[in-house]
C-alpha positions in Angstrom: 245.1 125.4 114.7 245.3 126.5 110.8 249.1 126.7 109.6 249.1 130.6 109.9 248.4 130.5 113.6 250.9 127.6 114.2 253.9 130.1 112.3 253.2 132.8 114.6 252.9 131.1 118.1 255.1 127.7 118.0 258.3 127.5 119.8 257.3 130.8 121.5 257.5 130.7 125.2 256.9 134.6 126.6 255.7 133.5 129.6 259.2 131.6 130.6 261.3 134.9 129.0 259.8 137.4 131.4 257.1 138.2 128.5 259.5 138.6 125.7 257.9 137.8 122.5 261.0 136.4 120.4 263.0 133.2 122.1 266.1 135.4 123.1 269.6 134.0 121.6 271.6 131.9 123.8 275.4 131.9 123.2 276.5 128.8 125.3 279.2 126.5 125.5 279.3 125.9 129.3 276.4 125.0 131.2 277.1 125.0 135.0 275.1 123.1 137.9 275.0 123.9 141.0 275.1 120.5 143.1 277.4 117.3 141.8 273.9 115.3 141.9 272.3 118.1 139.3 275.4 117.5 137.4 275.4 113.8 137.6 271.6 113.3 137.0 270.8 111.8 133.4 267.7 113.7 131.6 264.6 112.1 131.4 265.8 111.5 128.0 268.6 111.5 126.0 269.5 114.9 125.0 266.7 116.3 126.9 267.4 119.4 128.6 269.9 122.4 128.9 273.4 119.8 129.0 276.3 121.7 126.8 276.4 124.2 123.9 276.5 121.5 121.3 273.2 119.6 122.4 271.4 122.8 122.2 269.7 125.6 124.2 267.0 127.1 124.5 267.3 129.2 121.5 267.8 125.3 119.2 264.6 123.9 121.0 261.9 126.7 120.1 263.4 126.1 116.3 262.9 122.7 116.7 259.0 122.4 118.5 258.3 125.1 115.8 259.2 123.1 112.7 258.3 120.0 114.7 254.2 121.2 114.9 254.4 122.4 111.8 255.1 118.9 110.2 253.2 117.0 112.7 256.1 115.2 113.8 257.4 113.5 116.8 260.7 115.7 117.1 263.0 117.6 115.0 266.8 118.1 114.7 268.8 121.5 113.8 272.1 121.4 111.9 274.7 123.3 110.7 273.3 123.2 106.6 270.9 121.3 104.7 273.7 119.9 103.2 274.5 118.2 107.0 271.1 117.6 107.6 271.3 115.0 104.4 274.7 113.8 105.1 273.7 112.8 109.0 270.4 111.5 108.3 271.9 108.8 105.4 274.4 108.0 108.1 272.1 107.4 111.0 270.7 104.7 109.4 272.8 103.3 106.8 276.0 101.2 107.4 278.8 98.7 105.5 276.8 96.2 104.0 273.4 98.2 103.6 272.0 99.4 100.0 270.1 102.5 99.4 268.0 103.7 96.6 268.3 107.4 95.6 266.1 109.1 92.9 267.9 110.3 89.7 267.2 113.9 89.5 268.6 114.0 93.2 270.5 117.4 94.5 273.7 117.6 93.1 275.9 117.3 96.7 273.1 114.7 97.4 274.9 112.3 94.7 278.4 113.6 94.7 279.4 114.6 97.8 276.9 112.2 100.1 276.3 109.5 98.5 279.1 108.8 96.1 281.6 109.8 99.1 280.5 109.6 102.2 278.5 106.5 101.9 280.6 104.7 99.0 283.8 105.2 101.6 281.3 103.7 104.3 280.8 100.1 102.5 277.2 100.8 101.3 276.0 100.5 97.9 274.0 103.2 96.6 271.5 102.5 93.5 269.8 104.8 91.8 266.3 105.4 90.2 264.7 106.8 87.6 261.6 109.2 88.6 259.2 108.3 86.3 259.6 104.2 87.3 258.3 102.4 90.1 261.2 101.0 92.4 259.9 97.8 93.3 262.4 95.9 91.3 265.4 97.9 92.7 264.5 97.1 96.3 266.2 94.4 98.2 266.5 92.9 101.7 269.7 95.0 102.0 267.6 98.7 101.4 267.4 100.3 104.2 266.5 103.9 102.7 265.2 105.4 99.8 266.0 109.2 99.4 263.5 111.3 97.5 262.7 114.7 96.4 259.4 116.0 94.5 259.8 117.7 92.4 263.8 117.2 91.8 266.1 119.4 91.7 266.8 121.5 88.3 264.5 119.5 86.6 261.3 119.4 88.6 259.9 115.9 88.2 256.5 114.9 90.1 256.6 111.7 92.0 254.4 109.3 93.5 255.4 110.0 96.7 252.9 108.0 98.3 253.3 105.2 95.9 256.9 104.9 96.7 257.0 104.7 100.2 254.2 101.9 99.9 257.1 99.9 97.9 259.7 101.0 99.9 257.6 99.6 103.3 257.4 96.8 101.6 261.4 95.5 102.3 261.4 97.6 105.8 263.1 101.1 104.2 263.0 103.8 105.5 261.8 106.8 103.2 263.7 110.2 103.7 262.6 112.9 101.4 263.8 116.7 101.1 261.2 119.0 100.9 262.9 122.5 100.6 261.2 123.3 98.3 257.9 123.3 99.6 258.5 123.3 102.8 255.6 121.9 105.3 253.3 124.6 104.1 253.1 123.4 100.8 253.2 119.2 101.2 252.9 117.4 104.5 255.6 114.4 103.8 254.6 112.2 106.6 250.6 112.0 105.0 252.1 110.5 102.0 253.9 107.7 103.9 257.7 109.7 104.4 259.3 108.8 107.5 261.6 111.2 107.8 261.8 114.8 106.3 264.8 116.6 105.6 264.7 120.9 104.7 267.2 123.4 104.3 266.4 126.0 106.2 268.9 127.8 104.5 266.0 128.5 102.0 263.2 129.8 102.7 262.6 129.3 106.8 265.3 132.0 106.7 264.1 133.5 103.6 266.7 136.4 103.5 269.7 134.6 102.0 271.9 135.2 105.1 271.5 132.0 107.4 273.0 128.5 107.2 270.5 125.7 108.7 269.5 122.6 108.2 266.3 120.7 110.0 265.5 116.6 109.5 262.2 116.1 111.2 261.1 112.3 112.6 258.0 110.5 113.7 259.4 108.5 116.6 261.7 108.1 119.7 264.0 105.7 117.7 264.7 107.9 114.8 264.8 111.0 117.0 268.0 109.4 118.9 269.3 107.9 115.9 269.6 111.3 114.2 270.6 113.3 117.1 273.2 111.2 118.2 274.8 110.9 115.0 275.0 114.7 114.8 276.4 115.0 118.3 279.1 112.5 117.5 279.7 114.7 114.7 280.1 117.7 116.6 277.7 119.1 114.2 275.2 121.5 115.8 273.4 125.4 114.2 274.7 128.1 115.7 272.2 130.1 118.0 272.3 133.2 115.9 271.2 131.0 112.7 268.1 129.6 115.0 266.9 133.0 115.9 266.9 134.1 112.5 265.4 130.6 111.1 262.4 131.2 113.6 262.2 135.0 112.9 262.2 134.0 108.8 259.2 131.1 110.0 257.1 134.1 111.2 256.7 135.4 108.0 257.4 131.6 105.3 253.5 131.8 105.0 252.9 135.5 103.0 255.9 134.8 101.0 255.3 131.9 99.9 252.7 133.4 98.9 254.2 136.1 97.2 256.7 133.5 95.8 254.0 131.2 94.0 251.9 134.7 92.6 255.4 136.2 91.3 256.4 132.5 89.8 253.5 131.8 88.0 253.0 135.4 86.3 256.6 134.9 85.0 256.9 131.4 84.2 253.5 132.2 82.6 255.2 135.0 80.7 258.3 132.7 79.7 256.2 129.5 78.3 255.1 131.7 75.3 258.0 133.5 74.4 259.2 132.2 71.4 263.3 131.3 72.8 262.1 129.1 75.4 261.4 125.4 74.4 259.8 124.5 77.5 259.2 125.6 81.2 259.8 123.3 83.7 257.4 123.9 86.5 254.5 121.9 87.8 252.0 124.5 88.8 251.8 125.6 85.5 248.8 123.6 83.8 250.9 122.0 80.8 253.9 120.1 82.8 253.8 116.9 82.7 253.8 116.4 86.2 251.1 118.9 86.7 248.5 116.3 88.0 250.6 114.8 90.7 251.2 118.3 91.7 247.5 119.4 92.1 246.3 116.3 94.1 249.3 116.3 96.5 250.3 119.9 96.8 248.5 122.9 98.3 250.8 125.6 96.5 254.1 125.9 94.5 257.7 127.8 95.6 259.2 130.6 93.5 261.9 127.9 92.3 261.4 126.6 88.4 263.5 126.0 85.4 263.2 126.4 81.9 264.6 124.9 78.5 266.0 126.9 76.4 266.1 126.3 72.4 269.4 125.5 71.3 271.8 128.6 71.1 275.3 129.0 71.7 276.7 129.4 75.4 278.4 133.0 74.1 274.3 133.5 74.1 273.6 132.5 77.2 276.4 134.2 79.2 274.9 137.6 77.0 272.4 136.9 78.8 273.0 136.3 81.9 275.8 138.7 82.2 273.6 141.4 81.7 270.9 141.1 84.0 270.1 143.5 86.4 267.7 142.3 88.8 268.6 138.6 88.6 271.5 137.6 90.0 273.7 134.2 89.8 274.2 132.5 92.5 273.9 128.7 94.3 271.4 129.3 96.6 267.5 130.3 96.6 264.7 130.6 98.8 265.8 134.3 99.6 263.8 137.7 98.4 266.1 137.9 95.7 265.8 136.8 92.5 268.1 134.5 90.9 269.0 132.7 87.5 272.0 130.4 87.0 273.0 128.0 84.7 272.5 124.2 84.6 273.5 121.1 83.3 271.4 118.2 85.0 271.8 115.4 82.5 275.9 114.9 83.2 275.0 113.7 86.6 271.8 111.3 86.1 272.8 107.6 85.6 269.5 105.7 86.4 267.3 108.1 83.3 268.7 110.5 80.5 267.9 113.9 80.6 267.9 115.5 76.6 266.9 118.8 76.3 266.7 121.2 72.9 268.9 123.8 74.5 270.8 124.8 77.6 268.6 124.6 81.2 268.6 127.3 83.6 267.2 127.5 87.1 265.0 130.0 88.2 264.3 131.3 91.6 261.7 134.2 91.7 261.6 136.7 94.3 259.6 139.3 96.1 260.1 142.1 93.2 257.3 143.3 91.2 256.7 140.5 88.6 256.4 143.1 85.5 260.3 144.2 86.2 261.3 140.8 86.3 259.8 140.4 83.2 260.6 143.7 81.8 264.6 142.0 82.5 263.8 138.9 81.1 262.7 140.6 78.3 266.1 142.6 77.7 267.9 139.3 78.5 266.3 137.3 75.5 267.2 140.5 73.3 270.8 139.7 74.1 270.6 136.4 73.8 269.3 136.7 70.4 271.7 139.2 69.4 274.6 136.8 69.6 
């Protein structure tokens, strides 16, 4: 079936829900059994089945077979936040004594928080790489992962997705790639040679910036149990609630992406000839460097870009930014809003410098008519200008 029919009808069940259309939302801790041999039984499988609130219920498992078709994987696992889908997969399969590569241009809690912390405190060395080079001389019999995004974050590089995971198989790693921001719609990881895909749903599966969820998809039995076990020895599991909304925000990822890539490209469009802007960092549009890459591997773009600004004074920027009306500032993206923050992504890279003329921002671009979010823009550059 084509990816529209797959959004509306997988993980739905009506026919077990007395005809209900939506999976209804389980709240569970406790699950009871009515003989000591029910309760003793081991599923066929591990975690299989309807055990205890933290392995899931029914509500968790029509998120999961949803996401899981739509990737054309073997199984996927919910958590609590994108940010603890990362931080459990890198720990299912890394330990003292391993090395991992991890591209440059990585998110920032990606680096700091996963693994600079988590995995530095755990005994494993963590290299990483520049985007625009091949990895082959940074791989060693120790790697047991390489961690990739494309495009990266805040600065939107193109990789060779499939040309690193061919170097990568190589040594025996493991590639784990997160594709928030074009979800399974937009690039099919596992066709390029990923192993294991990693999304915040948090973005834009839930789409209206009020859900916490995190999904890490896999293409076999092995990795299934080594991700959802580490997760359950975490105590780490979504909340019901966040899985309904996650597969009612699915229903609908297809037309706003849409919307998303046809509101993105009018005003990144708009921005790459304005005079104040040095350069637009987005690979749909036909002039980024990484445009190429982006047009063989990818069948659409996300609403999330960033652009360069020439050099002016932060006073400038915050005139800017202070004053905008239908932008707002704010961490996250992937909802209907529109956003436009700040960014600094050279002080974190190690592995590549990152120059730019001016200041960066990041862009997300929402479901408002593009002509007032350009009509905003507009008054924003006037204030930035001005000062």
């Amino acid at each position: 079936m084509k990816k529209d029919t797959l959004l509306t009808h997988s993980g739905r069940h009506p026919e077990d829900n007395f005809g209900i259309v939506n999976p209804p939302v389980y709240h569970a801790s406790t699950v009871t059994f009515p003989t000591m041999e029910k309760y003793e039984a081991k599923p066929a499988t591990p975690f299989a089945g309807v055990q205890y609130g933290r392995t899931g219920t029914p509500t968790t498992f029509a998120l999961e077979e949803a996401v899981t078709v739509l990737y054309g994987g073997h199984k996927t696992v919910a958590t609590s936040s994108g940010a603890a889908a990362i931080a459990i997969t890198m720990t299912a399969f890394l330990k003292s004594g391993d090395h991992a590569l991890v591209i440059d241009n990585v998110y920032g809690p990606t680096r700091t928080r996963v693994s600079d912390g988590l995995l530095a405190r755990a005994g494993v060395e963590v290299t990483y790489f520049d985007p625009a080079q091949p990895i082959g001389g940074l791989l060693r019999a120790e790697t047991k992962v390489v961690f990739i995004e494309s495009p990266g974050s805040l600065t939107f590089e193109m990789i060779d997705v499939a040309a690193i995971a061919a170097e990568a198989h190589e040594v025996g790693a493991l590639v784990l790639m997160d594709n928030t921001w074009a979800t399974p719609l937009l690039f099919r990881p596992f066709e390029q040679g990923v192993d294991i895909v990693i999304e915040a749903a948090t973005k834009y599966i839930g789409g209206h910036a009020d859900v916490m969820l995190g999904l890490v998809t896999v293409q076999t039995p092995e990795h299934h149990l080594a991700v959802k076990s580490t997760a359950n020895a975490m105590g780490n599991c979504p909340g019901p609630d966040d899985c309904y909304l996650g597969l009612r925000g699915l229903r609908t990822l297809s037309v706003r992406l849409e919307r998303h890539q046809k509101n993105a490209l009018k005003v990144a469009g708009w921005l790459a000839e304005r005079p104040e802007i040095d350069r637009v960092l987005y690979p749909a549009l036909p002039g980024d460097p990484g445009h190429a890459l982006w047009k063989r591997d990818f069948s659409g773009a996300s609403g999330l870009f960033g652009l360069i600004l020439k050099p002016c004074s932060r006073d400038a920027v915050s005139a800017m930014l202070d004053g905008m009306e239908l932008f707002a500032m704010g961490a996250s993206w992937g909802g209907y809003e529109s956003l436009m923050i700040p960014a600094e992504p050279g002080k974190i890279r190690t592995a590549s410098e990152w120059s730019a003329a001016g200041p960066t921002l990041r862009l997300h671009i929402g479901l408002e008519d593009p002509d007032d979010l350009i009509a905003d823009l507009e008054k924003g550059l006037a204030r930035l200008r001005s000062n």
